[in-house]
C-alpha positions as CSV (number, residue, x, y, z in Angstrom):
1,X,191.7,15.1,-157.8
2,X,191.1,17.7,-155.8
3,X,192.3,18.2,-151.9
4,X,188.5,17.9,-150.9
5,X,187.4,15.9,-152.7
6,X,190.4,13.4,-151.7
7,X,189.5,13.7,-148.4
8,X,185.7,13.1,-148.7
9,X,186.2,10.4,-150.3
10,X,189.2,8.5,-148.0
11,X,186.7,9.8,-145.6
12,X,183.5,7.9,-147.1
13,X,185.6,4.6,-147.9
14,X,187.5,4.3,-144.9
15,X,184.3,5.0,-142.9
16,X,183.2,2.1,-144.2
17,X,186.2,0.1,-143.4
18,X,185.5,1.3,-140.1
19,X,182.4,0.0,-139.5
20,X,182.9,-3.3,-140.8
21,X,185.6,-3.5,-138.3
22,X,184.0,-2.3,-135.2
23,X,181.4,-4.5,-136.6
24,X,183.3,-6.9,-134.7
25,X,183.2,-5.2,-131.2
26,X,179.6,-4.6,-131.9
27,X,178.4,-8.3,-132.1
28,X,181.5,-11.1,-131.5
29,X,182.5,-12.4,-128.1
30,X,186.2,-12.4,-127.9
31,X,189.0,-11.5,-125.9
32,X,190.2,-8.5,-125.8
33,X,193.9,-9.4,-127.4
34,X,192.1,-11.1,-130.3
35,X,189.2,-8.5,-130.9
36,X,191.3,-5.9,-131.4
37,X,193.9,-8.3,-133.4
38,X,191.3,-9.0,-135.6
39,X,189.7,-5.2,-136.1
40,X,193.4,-4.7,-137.5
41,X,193.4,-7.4,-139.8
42,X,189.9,-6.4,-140.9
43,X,191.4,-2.9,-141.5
44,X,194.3,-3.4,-143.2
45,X,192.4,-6.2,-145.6
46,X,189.6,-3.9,-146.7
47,X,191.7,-0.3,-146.9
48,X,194.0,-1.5,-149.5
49,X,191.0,-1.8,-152.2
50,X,189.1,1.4,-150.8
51,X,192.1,3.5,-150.3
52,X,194.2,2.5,-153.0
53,X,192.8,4.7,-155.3
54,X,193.8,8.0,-153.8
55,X,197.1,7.3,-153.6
56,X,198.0,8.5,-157.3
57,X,200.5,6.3,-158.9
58,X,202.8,5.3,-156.1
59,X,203.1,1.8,-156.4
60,X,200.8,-0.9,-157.5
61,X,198.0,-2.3,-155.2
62,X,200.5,-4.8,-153.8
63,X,203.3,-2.3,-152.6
64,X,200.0,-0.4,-151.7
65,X,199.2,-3.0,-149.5
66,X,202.4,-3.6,-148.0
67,X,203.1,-0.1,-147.2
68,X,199.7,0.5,-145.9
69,X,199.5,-2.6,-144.0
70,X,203.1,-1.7,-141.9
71,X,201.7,2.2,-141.5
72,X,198.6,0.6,-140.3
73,X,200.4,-1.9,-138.1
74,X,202.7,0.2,-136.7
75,X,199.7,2.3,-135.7
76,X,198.0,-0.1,-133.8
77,X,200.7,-1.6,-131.7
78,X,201.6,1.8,-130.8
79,X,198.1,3.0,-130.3
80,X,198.1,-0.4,-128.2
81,X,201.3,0.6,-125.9
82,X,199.7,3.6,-125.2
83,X,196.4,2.1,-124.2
84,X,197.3,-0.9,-122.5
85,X,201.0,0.0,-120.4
86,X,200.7,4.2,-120.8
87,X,197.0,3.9,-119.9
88,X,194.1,6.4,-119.6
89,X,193.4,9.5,-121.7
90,X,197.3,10.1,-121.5
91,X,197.6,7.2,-123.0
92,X,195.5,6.9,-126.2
93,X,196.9,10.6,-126.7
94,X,200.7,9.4,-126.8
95,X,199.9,6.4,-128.6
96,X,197.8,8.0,-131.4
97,X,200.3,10.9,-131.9
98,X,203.5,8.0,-131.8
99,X,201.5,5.6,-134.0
100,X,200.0,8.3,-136.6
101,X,203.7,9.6,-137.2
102,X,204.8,6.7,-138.1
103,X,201.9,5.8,-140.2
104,X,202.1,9.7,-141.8
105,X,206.2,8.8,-142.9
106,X,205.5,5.5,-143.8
107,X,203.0,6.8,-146.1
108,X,204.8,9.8,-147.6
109,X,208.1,7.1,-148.0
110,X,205.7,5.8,-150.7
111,X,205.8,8.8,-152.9
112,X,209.6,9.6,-152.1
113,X,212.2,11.5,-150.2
114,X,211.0,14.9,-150.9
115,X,207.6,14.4,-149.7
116,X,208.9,12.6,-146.4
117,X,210.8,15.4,-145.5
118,X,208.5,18.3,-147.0
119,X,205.1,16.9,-146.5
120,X,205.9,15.1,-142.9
121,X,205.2,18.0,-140.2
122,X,201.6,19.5,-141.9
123,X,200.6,15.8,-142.9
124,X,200.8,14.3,-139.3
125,X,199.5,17.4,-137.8
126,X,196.5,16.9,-140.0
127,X,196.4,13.0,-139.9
128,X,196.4,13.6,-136.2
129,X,193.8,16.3,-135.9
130,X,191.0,14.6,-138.0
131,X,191.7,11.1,-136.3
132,X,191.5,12.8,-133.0
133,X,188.3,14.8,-134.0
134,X,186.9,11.6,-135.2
135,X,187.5,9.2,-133.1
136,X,186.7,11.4,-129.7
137,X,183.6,12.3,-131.7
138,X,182.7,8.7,-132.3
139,X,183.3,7.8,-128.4
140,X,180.7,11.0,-127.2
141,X,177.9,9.2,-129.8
142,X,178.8,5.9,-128.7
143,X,178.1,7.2,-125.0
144,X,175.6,9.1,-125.2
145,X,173.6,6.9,-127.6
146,X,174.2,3.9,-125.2
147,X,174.4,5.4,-121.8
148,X,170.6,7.3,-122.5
149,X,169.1,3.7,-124.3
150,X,168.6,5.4,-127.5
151,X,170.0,2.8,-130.0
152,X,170.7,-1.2,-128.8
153,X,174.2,-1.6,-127.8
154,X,175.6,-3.0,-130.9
155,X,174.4,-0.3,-132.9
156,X,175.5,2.2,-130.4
157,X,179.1,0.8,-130.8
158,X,179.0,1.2,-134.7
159,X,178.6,4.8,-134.2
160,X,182.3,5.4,-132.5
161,X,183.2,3.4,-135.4
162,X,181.6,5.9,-137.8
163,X,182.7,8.7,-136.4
164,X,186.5,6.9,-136.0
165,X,186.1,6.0,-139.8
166,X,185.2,9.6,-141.0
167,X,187.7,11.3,-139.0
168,X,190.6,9.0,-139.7
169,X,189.5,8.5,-143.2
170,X,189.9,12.0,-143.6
171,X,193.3,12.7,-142.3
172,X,194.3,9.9,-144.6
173,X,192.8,11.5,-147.4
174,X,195.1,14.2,-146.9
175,X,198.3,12.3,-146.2
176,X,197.3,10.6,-149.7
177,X,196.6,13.7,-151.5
178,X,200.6,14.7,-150.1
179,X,201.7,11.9,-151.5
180,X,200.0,12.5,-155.5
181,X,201.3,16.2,-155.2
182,X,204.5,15.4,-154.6
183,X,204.7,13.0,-157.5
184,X,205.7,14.3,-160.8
185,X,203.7,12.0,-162.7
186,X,200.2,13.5,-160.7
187,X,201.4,17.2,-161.8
């Protein structure tokens, strides 16, 4: 598989990850803590199956899953430092570049040493770039598409989850793709 065509298509399946999770913020009532708790879970249960895929052969959908699921985890809660203690703009930037390195080596750990140490740098800058792209182009829909009436409010919300989706489907795409070329079995 191609390096495009592996990020299209993390792009399109994660995107749709996505807005099954921020499905949640759209229409549900809870708490902060638990909302984005469960967006997480939602995340990690559904990206296994549409990511799994692109990952060449490193691993079976279980170790998949596990490695995914502590990338993914690690993402958050660092995502979630920076929100909650660093606050602000300041804040989602540190915890999105501290969570999406981890999440970048705990990825390229799956297809081996080499690809950790060779692959890291490029892959996170990526990672980092298209989540950032994404997710700042999803807030400016949300906004605008809320703030001027021009979609209801739920819907309005599943548009930052769109653009999040796209944008941090598509860095993993990469990441994933590092992963198969470094694998001597993809070659």
């Amino acid at each position: 598989m191609s390096l495009q065509k592996s990020i299209l298509q993390a792009a399109l399946r994660f995107a749709v990850v996505s807005l099954i999770g921020y499905s949640l913020w759209a229409w549900s009532s809870m708490g902060e803590a638990l909302l984005y708790s469960s967006i997480a879970v939602v995340f990690v249960a559904l990206s296994g199956v549409a990511l799994r895929p692109l990952a060449g052969s490193a691993g079976t959908l279980a170790r998949f899953y596990g490695v995914f699921a502590a990338a993914f985890f690690s993402y958050a809660v660092l995502w979630c430092v920076g929100w909650f203690v660093v606050k602000g703009q300041t804040g989602e930037i540190f915890g999105s570049a501290a969570g999406l390195a981890v999440c970048t080596w705990m990825l390229l750990r799956m297809a081996g040493t080499e690809s950790r140490t060779r692959y890291f740098l490029p892959a996170w800058a990526v990672l980092f770039l298209f989540h950032t792209l994404g997710y700042t182009a999803g807030g400016w829909l949300y906004y605008n598409t809320s703030a001027s009436g021009a979609l209801p409010f739920g819907i309005a919300r599943l548009t930052w989850g769109l653009g999040y989706g796209l944008g941090f489907g598509a860095g993993l795409g990469y990441v994933l793709y590092q992963c198969r070329s470094s694998d001597p079995s993809e070659a």
